[in-house]
Backbone as a ProteinNet text record, in pm:
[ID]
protein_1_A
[PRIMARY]
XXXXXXXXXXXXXXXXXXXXXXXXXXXXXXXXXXXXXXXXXXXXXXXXXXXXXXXXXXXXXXXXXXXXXXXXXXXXXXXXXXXXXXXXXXXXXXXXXXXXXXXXXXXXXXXXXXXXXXXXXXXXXXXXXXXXXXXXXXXXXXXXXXXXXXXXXXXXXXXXXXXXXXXXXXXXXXXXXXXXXXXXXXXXXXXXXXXXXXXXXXXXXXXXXXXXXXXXXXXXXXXXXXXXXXXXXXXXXXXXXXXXXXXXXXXX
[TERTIARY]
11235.5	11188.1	11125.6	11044.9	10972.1	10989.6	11066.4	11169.6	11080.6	11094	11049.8	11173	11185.9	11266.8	11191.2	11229	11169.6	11231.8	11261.3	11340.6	11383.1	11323	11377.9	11402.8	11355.2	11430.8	11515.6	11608.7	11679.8	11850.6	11935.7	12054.3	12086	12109.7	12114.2	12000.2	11884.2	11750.7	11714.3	11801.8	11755.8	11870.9	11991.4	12112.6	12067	12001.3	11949.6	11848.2	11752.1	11619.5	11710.5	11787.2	11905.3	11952.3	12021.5	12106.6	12019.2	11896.2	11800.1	11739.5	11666.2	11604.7	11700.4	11852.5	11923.9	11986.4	11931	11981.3	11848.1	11739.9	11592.3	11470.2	11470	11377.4	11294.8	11152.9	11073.7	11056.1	11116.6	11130.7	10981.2	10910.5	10832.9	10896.1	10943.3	10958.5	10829.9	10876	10810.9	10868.3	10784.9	10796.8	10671	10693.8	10563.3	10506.7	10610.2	10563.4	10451.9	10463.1	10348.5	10304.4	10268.9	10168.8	10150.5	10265.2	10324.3	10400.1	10354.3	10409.8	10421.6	10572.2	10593.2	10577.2	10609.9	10580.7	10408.5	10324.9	10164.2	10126.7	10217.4	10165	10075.5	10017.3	9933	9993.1	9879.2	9963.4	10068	10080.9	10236.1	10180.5	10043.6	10001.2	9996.9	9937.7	9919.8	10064.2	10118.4	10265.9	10346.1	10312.9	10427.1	10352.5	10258	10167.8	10234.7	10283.6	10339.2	10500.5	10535.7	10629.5	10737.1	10867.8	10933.3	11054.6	11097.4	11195.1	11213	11215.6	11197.4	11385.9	11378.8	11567	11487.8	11515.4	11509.2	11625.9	11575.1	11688.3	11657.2	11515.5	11464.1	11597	11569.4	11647.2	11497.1	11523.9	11483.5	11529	11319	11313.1	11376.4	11495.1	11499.3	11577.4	11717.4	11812.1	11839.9	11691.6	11641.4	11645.8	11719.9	11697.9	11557.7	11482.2	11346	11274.2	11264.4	11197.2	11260.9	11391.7	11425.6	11454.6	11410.2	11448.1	11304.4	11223.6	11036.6	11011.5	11070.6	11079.3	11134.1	11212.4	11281	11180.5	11220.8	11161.7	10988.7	10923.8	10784.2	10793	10860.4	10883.9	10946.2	11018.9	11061.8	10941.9	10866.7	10699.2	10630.4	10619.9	10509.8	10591.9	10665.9	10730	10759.1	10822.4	10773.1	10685.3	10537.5	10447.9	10332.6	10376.5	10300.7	10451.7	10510.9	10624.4	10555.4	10570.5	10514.1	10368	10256.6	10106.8	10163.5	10254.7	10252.8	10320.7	10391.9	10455.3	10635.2	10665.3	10785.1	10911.1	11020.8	11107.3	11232.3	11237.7	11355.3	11337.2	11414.2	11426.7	11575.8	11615	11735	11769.6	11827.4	11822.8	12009.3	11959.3	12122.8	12121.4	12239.5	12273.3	12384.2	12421.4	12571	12661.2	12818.4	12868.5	12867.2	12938.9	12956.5	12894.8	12783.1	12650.6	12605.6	12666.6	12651.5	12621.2	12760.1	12765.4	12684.7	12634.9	12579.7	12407.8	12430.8	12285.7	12204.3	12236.1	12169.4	12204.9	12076.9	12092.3	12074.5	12097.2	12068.7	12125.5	12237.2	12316.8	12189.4	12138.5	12047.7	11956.2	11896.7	11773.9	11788.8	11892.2	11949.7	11973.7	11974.3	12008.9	11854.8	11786.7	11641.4	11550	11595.9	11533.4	11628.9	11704	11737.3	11668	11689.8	11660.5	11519.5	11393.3	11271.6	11277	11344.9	11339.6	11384.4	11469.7	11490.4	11365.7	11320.2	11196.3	11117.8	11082	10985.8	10998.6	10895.1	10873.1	10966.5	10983.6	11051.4	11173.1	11267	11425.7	11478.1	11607.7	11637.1	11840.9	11836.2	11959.2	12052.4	12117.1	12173.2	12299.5	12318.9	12430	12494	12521.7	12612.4	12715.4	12723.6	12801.2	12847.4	12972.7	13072.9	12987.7	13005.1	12955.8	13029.7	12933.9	12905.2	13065.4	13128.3	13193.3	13124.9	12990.9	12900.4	12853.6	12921.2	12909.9	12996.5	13095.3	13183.7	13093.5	13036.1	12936.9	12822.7	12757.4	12680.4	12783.2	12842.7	12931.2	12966.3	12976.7	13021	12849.7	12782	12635.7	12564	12610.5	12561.6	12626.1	12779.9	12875.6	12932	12938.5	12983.9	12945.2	13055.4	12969	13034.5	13019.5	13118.7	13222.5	13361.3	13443.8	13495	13406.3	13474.5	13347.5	13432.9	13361.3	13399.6	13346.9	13380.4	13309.5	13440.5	13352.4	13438.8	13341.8	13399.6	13512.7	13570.1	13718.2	13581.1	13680.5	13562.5	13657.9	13729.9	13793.1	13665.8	13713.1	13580.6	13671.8	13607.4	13643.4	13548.2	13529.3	13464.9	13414.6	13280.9	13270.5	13188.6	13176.1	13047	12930.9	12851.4	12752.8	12651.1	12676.2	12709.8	12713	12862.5	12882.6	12818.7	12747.8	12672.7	12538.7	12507.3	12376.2	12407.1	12474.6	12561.6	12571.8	12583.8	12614	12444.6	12371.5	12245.2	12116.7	12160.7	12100.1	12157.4	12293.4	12350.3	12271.1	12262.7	12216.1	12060	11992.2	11864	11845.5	11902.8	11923.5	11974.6	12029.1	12130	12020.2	11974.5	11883.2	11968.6	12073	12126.3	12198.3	12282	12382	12359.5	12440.1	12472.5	12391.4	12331.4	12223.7	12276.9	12454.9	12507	12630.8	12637.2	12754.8	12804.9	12923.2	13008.9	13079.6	13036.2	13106.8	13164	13290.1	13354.4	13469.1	13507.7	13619.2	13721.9	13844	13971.7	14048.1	14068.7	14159.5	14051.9	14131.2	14102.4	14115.1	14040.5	14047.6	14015.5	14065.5	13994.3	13898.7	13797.1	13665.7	13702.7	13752.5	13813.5	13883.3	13980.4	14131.7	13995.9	13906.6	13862.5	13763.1	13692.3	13635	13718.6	13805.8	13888.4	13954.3	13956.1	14003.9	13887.1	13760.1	13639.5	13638.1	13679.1	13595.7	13738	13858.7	13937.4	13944.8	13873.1	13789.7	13644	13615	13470.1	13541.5	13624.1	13657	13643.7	13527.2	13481.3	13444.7	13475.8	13502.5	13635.2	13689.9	13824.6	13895	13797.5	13904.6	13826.5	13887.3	13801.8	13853.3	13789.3	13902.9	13790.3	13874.3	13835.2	13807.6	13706.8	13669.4	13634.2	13628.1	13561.9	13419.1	13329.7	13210.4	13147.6	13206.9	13119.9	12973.9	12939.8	12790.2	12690.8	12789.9	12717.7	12783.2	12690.2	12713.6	12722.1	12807.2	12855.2	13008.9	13036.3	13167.9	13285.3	13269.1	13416.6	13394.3	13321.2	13283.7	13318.6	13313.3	13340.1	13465.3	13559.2	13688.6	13771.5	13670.3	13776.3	13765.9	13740.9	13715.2	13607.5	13505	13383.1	13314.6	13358.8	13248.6	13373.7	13471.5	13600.4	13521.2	13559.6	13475.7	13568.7	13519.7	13579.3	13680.3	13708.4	13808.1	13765.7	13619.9	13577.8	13455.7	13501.6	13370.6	13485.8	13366.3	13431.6	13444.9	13583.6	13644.2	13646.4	13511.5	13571.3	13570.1	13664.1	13621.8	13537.4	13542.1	13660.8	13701.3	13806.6	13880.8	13829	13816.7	13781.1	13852.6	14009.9	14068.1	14018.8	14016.3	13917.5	13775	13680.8	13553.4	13560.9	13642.2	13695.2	13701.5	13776.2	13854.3	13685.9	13626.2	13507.6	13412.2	13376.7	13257.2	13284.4	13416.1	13482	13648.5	13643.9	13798.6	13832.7	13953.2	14069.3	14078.5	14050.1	13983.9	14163.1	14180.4	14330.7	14330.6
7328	7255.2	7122.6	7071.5	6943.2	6837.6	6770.3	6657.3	6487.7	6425.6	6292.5	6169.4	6112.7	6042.8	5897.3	5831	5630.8	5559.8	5462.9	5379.5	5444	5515.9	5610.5	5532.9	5409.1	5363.1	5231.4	5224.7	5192.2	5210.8	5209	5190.4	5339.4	5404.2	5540.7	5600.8	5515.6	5639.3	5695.9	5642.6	5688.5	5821.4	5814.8	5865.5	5977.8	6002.7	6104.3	6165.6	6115.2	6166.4	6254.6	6207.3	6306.4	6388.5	6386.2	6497.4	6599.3	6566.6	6727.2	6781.5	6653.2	6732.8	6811.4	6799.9	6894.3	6986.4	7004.1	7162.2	7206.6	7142.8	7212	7195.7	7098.4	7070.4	6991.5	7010.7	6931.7	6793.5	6700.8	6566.1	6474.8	6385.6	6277.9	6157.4	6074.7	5936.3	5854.3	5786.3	5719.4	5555.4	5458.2	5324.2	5281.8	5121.4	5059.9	5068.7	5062.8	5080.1	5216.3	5326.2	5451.9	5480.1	5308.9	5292.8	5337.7	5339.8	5324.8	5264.2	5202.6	5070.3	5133.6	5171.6	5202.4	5107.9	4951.4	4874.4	4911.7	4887.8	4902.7	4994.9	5146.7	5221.9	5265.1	5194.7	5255.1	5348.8	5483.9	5594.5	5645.5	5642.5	5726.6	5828.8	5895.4	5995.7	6092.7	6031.3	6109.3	6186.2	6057.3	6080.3	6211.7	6213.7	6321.6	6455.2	6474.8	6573.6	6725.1	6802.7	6920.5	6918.6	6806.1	6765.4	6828	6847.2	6967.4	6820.2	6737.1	6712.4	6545.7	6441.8	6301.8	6239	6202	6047.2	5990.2	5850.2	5744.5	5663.4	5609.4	5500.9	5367.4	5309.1	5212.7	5091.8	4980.5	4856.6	4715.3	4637.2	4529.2	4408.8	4339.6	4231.7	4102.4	4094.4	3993	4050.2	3935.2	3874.5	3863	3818	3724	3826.7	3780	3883.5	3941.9	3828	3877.7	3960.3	3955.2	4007.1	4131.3	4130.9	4250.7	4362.5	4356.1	4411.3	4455.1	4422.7	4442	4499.3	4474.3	4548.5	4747.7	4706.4	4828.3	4905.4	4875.6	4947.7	4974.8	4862.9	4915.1	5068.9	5032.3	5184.8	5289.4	5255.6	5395.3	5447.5	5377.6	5441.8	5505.9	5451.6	5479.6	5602.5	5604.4	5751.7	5863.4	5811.8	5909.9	5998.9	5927.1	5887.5	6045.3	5955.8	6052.2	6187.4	6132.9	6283.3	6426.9	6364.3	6482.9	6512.1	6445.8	6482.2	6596	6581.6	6641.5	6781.4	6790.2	6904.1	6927.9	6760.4	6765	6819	6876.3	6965.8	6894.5	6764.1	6649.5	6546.3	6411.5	6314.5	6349.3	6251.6	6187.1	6064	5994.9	5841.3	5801.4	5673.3	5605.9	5517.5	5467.9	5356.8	5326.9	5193.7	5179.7	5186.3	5226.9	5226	5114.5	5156.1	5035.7	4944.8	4978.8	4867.2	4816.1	4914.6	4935.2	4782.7	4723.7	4617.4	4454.1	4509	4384.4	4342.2	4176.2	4179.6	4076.5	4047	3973.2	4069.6	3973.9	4020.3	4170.1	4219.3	4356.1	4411.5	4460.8	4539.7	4514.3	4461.4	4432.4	4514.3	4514.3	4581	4722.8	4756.3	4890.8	4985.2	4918.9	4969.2	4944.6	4879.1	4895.8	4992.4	5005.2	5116.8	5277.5	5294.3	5424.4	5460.4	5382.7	5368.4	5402.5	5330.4	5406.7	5558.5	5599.8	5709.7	5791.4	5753.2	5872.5	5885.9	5798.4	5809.2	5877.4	5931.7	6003.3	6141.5	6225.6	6372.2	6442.4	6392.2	6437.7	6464.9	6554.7	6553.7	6460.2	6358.9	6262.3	6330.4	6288.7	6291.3	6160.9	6082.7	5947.8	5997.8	5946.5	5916.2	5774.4	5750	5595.3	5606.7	5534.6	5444.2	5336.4	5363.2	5185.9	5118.6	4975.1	4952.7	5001.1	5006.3	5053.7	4961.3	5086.3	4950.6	4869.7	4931.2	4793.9	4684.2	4657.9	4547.5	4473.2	4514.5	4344.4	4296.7	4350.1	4280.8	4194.2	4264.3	4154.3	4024.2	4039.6	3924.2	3833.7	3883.4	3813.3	3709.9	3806.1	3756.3	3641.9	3701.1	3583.9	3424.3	3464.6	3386.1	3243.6	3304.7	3247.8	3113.6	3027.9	2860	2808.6	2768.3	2717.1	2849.3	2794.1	2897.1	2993.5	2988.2	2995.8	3106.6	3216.3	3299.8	3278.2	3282.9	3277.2	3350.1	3454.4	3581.7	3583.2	3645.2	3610.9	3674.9	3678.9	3777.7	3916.2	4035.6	4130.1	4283.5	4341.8	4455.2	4562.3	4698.4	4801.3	4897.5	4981.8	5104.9	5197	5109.9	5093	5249.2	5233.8	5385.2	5367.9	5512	5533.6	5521.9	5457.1	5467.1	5619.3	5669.7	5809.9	5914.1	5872.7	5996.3	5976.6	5888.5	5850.1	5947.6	5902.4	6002.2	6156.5	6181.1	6404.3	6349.3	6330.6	6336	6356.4	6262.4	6228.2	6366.1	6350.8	6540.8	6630.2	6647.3	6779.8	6771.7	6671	6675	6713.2	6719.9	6675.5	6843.5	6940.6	7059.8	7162.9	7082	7245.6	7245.8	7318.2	7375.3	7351.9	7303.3	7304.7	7189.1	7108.2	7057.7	6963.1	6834.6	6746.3	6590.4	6529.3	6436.9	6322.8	6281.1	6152.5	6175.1	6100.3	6120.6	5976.7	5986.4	5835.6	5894.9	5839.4	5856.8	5715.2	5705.3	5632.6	5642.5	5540.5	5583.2	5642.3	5647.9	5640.3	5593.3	5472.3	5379.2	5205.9	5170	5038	4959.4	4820.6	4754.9	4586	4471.2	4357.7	4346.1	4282.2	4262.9	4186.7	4053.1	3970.6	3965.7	4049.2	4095.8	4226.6	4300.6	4382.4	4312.6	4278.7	4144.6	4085.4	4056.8	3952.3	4084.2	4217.3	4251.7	4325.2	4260	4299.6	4206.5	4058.7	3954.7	3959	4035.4	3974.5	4089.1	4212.7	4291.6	4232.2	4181.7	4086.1	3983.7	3959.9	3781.1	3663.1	3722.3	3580.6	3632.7	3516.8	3370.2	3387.7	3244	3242.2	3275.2	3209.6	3222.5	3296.4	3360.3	3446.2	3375.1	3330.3	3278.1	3348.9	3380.2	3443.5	3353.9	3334.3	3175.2	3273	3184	3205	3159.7	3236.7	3182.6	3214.5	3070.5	3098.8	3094	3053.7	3029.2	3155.3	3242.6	3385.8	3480.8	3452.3	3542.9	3683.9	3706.7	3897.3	3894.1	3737	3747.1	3758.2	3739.6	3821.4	3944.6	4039.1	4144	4179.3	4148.6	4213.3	4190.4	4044.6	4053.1	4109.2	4149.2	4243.5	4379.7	4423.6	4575.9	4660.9	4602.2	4693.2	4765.4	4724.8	4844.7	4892.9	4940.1	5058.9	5218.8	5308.3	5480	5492.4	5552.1	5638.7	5752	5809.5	5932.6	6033.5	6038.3	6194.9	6187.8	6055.5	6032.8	6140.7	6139.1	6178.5	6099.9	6134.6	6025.9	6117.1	6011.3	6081.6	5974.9	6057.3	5944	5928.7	5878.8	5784.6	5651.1	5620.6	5546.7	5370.8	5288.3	5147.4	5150.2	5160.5	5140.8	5243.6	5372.8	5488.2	5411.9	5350.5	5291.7	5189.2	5077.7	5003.4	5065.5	5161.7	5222.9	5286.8	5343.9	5397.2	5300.1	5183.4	5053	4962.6	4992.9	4815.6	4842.6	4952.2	4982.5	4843	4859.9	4734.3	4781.5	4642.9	4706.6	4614.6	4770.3	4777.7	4762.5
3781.7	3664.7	3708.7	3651.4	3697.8	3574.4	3618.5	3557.5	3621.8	3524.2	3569.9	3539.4	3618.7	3662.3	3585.4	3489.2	3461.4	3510	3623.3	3669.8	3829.6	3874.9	3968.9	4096.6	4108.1	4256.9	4170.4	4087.8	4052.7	4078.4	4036.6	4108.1	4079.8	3944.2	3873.1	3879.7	3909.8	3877	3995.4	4103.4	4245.6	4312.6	4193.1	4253.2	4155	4075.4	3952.8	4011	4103.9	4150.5	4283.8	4345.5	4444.3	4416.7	4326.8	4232.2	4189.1	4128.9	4060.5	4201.3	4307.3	4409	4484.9	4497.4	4530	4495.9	4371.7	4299.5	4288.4	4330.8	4373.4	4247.2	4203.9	4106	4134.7	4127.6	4133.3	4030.3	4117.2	4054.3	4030.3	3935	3969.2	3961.3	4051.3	4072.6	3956.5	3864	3756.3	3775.5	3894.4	3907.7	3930.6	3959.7	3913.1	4045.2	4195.5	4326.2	4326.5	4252.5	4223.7	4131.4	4100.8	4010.2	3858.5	3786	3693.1	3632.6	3543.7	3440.7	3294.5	3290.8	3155	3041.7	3060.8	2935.6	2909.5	3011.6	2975.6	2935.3	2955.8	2976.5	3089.7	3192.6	3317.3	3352.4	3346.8	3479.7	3405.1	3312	3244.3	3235	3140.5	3093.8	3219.5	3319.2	3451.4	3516.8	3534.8	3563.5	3504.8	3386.5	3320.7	3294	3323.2	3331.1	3373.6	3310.3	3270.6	3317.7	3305	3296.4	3157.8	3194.2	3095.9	3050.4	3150.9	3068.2	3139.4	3066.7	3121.8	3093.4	3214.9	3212.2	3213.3	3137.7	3107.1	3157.8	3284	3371.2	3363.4	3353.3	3334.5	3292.1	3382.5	3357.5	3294.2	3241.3	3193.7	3297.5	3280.9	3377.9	3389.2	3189.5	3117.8	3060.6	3011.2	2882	2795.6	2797.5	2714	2508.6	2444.3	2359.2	2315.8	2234.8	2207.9	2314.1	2444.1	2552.1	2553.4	2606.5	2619.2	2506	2393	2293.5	2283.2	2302.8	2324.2	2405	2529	2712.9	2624.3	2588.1	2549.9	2498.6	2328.4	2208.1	2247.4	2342.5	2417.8	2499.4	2559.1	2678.3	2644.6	2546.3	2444	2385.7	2305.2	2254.1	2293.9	2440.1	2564.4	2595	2630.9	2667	2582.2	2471.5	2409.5	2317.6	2289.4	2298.3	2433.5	2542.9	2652.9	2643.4	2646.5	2677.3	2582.1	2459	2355.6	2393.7	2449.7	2477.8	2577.2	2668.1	2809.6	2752.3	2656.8	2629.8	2654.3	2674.3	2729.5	2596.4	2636.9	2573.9	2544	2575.6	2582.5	2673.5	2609.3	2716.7	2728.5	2807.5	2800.3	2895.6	2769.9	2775.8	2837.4	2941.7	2951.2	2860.3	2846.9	2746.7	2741.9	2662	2699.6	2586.1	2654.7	2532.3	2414.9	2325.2	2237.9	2177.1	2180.5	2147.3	1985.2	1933.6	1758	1723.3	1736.1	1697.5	1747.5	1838.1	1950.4	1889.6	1876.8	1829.1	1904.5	2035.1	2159.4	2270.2	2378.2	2521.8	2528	2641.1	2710.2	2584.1	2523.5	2423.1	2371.6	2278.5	2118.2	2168.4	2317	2344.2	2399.8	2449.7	2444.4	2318.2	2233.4	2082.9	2029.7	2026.2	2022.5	2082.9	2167.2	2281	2238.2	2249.5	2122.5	2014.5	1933.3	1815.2	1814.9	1917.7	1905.6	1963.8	2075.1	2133.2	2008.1	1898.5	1802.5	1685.8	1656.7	1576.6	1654.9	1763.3	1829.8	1798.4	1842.6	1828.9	1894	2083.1	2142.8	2118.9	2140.4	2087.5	2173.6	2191.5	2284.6	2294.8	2415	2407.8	2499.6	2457.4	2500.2	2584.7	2686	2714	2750.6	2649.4	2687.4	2806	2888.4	2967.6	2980.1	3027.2	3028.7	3141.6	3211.4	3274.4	3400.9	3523.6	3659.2	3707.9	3831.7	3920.6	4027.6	4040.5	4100.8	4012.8	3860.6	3795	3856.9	3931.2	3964.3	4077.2	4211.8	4284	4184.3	4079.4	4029.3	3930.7	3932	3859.2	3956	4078.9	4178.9	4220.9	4203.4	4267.2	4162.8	4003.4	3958.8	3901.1	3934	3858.5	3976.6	4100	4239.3	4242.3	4240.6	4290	4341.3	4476.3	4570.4	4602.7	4590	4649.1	4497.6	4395	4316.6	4211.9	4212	4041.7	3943.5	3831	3676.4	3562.2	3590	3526.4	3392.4	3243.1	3133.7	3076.8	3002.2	2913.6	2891.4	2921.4	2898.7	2978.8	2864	2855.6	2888.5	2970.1	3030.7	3078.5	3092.6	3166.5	3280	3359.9	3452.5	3520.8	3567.9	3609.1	3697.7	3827.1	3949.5	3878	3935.2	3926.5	3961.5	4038.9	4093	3988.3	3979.8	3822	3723.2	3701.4	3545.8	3602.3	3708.1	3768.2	3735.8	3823.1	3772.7	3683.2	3585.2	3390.1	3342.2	3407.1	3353.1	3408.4	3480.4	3579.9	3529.3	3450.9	3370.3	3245.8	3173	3088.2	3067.4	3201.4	3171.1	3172.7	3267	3285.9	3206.2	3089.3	3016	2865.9	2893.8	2769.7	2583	2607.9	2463.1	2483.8	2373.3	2351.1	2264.2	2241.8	2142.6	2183.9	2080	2080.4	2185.5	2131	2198	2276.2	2395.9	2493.3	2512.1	2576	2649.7	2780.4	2842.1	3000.4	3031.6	3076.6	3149.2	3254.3	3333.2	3411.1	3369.5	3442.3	3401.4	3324.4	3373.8	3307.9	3264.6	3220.3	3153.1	3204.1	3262.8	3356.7	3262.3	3314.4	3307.7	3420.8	3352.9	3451	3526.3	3507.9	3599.6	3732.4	3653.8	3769.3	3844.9	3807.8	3872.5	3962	3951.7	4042.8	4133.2	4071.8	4198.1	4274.1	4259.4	4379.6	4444	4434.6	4564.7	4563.8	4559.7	4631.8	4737.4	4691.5	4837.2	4902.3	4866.3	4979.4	5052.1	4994.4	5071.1	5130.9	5066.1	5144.8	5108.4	5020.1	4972	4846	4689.9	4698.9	4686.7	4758	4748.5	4624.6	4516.3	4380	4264.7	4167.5	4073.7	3940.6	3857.1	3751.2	3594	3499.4	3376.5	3303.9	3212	3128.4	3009.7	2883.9	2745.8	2729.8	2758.9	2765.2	2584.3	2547.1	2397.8	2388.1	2456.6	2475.9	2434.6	2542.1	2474.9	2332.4	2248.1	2172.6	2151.1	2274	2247.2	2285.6	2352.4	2381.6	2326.1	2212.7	2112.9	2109.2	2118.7	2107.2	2275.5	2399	2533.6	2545.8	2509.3	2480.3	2395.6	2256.1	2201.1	2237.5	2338.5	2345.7	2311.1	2261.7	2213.7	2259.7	2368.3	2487.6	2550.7	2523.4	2555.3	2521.9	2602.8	2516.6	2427.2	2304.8	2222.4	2268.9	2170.2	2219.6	2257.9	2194.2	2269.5	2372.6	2458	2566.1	2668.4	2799.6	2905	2955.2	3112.3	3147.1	3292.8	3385.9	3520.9	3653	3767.3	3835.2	3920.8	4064.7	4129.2	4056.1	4052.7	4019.2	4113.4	3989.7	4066.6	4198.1	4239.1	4355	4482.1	4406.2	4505.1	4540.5	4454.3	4496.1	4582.5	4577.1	4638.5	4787	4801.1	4919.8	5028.6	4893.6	5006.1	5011	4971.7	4957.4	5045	5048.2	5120.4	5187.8	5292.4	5339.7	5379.5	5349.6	5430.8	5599.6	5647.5	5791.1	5870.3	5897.6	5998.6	6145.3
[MASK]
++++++++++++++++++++++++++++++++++++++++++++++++++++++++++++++++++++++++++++++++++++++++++++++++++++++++++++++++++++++++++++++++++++++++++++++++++++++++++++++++++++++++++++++++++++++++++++++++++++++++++++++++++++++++++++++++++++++++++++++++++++++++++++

């Protein structure tokens, strides 16, 4: 099957472009490095050209609500848009859990970016995800000052990045099923306490400390649980301490 990949040298769109080329499908890599720009549209039409079935991995350049809510709901159009010219038979979109309620930042524009993919011709099918356990490295990368992180109150159920890919390649493959999904880990984690145990697998920063960042307005909403899966998401692993174990062994 010849599947197109949006976001494909991305963190999931690259572990998704692995996963189909090894059950033998002819994949197209859809980035701006080969000359494709989904917000402009350049090169999309070309790109998807008898193309049967498009993931949507695409990440945003920006935060920023207005931008990224435009970044989105733009490249949802454009795609699906060229998807239906090309003859395509489904997308399927990532996304994250819990977003209903969220009306800034990445969440607002993730829920914008749905929301156009369902007004389209194409049939769509979502799978929400909790966030990645390579979110505690970026918390670490953007929060770190001096010896010290400060990452916010923010309940999750942390998952491979990996497995969200096999979820996103099953889906793109089974000729039938249900519009919306939730994939997450195991168990339930604080972001914090989960962070602080890769920075004392890295080493560094000495200290991890949990703050109330009112500033952002989604943070009663990440501390109260809103982005937890429902009851009838799936739940697979490896387990944060298993990821841990293969990313960063404790060196004996």
């Amino acid at each position: 099957m010849r599947i197109a990949v949006v976001g494909a040298s991305g963190r999931v769109g690259r572990e998704v472009v692995d996963v189909l080329k090894n059950q033998g499908h002819e994949v197209v890599g859809i980035t701006r490095s080969a000359g494709v720009d989904v917000y402009t549209g350049q090169g999309l039409a070309q790109a998807l050209a008898e193309v049967r079935v498009v993931v949507d991995a695409v990440n945003a350049p920006t935060t920023e609500t207005a931008a990224v809510t435009d970044f989105f709901r733009t490249v949802a159009q454009n795609v699906q848009r060229e998807s239906a010219a090309a003859g395509a038979q489904r997308i399927v979109l990532l996304s994250i859990i819990g977003i209903d309620s969220f009306t800034a930042g990445h969440y607002a524009g993730k829920l914008a970016q749905e929301e156009a993919y369902r007004q389209g011709p194409v049939p769509v099918r979502i799978l929400r995800a909790a966030q990645f356990h390579e979110f505690t490295e970026m918390m670490l990368d953007w929060t770190t000052h001096g010896d010290t992180a400060s990452v916010p109150e923010y309940r999750t159920q942390l998952v491979a990045a990996s497995t969200v890919a096999e979820q996103l390649a099953e889906l793109a493959v089974e000729e039938s099923g249900a519009e919306l999904f939730e994939i997450a880990g195991p168990q339930e984690l604080n972001l914090a306490a989960a962070t602080a145990r890769l920075a004392a697998r890295r080493g560094s920063p000495a200290r991890v400390q949990e703050i109330l960042d009112t500033d952002d307005p989604n943070h009663e909403l990440q501390a109260d649980g809103a982005l937890l899966p429902g009851p009838a998401a799936i739940l697979a692993g490896p387990t944060f301490d298993e990821w841990l174990d293969q990313h960063y062994p404790i060196q004996r």
